[in-house]
N, C-alpha and C positions, 0 to 999 in steps of 0.2 A: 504494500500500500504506500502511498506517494504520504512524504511529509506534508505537515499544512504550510502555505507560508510558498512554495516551489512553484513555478510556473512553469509549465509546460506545453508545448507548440504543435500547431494541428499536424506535423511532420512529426513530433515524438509519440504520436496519439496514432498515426500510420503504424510506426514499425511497431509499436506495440500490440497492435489489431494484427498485424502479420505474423508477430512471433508466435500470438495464443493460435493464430489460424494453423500453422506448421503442427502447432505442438498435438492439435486436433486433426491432424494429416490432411489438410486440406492441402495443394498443390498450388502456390503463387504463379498468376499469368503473369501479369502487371500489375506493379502500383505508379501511379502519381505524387509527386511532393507542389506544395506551393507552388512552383517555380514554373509548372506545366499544368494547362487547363483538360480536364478531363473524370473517370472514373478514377477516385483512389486507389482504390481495390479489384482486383479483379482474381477471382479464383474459384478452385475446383473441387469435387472429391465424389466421386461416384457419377451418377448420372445427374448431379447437382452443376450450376453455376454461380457462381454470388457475385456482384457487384457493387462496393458500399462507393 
């Protein structure tokens, strides 16, 4: 759990959404950061799709 008081940035809120995703074997297509307009997320795991 994140101390109180720490800010954290819509890019550390990615990788972190990425890391539970792996850890849940979901298979990373692509992500987006800030920098690039689009789907943040894009991933896979059986006959499923997700895009956050």
């Amino acid at each position: 759990m994140l101390q109180t008081g720490i800010m954290i940035t819509e890019n550390d809120v990615v990788d972190i959404v990425i890391l539970k995703l792996k850890k849940l074997d979901f298979e990373l297509i692509s992500s987006c950061y800030t920098d690039v307009k689009g789907v943040d997320i894009i991933t896979k795991k059986d006959n499923y799709k997700i895009l956050i």
